[in-house]
C-alpha positions, 0 to 999 in steps of 0.5 A, a space after each residue: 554888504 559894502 558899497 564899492 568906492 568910486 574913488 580911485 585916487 590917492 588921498 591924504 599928505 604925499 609921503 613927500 610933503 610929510 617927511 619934508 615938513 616934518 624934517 624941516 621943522 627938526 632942522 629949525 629946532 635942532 638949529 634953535 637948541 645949539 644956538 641956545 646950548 652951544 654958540 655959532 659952530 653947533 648952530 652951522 653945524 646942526 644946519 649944515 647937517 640937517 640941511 644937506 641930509 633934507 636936501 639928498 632925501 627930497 631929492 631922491 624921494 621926488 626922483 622916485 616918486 616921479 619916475 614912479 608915476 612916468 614908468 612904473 616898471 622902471 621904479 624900483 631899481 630907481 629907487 634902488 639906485 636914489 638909495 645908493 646915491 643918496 648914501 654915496 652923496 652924504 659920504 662925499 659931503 662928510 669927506 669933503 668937510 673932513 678934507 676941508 679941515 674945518 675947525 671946531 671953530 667953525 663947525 662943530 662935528 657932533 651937532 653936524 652928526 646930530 642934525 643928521 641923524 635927527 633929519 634921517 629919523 624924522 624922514 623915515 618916521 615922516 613918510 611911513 606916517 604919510 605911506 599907512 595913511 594913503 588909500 592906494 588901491 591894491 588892484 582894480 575890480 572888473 565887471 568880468 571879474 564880478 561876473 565869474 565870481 558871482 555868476 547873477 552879477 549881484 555880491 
C-alpha cells in the first residue's frame, strides 16, 4: 500500500537555474584557461563565445518556460519557434564578427568556438540534470476515478 503524496508542486532546481550555473561557472573557467594558456584575444574570445551563447540560451529557456506556465497549449511551438531563433541569432552573431573582420589580435576564433561548444554541452547537461530530478506529476488522480476503479473507495 502507498501513501498518496499531497504535494502536488514541483521540487528541486528549475532546469533554468542548473543549466544557468552550470555554464556560468564553464564561462569563468573557460575564460581562466585562455587567459593562463593564450593571452588577452583567447580570453575575449572564450568570454565573448561563452557569454553570448549563456545569454541566447537563458533567454530562450526563460521565454519557454514562462509561456509554459501562462498558456500551456501554446508552448510547444514556442519552444519550437526559441529553437530556431536561438540558432538564428548565434549565426547572426558569428557572421557579424566575421564581417567585422576582427583580427587574431583581438579575438581568437578557436577560443570563441570553444566557449561556445563548451557553454552548449553544459546547458543541455545542465537542464537534463535538472528535468530527471523534478517531480513533475504526469496527471492528476480524481475521486470519481478511484471510485470507478475500486468500487469500495478503498485501494
Amino acid at each position: 500500500m502507498t501513501t498518496e503524496s499531497k504535494n502536488r508542486t514541483r521540487s528541486g532546481l528549475s532546469p533554468l537555474t542548473a543549466a544557468l550555473g552550470s555554464a556560468l561557472v564553464a564561462v569563468l573557467l573557460l575564460g581562466l584557461l585562455a587567459a593562463v594558456l593564450d593571452g588577452r584575444p583567447a580570453v575575449v574570445g572564450a568570454l565573448v563565445g561563452g557569454g553570448v551563447t549563456l545569454a541566447v540560451f537563458a533567454l530562450g529557456t526563460g521565454t519557454v518556460s514562462l509561456v509554459a506556465r501562462l498558456v500551456p497549449a501554446a508552448s510547444l511551438l514556442v519552444a519550437l519557434m526559441t529553437y530556431v531563433l536561438q540558432l538564428l541569432v548565434l549565426a547572426l552573431v558569428v557572421a557579424s564578427i566575421e564581417r567585422a573582420d576582427m583580427g587574431a589580435a583581438t579575438l581568437s576564433r578557436g577560443w570563441f568556438a570553444a566557449g561556445v561548444i563548451t557553454v552548449t554541452l553544459l546547458w543541455m547537461a545542465g537542464q537534463l540534470v535538472a528535468a530527471t530530478r523534478q517531480r513533475i506529476p504526469v496527471y492528476t488522480d480524481s475521486e470519481a476515478d478511484r471510485l470507478v476503479d475500486h468500487p469500495g473507495g478503498e485501494r
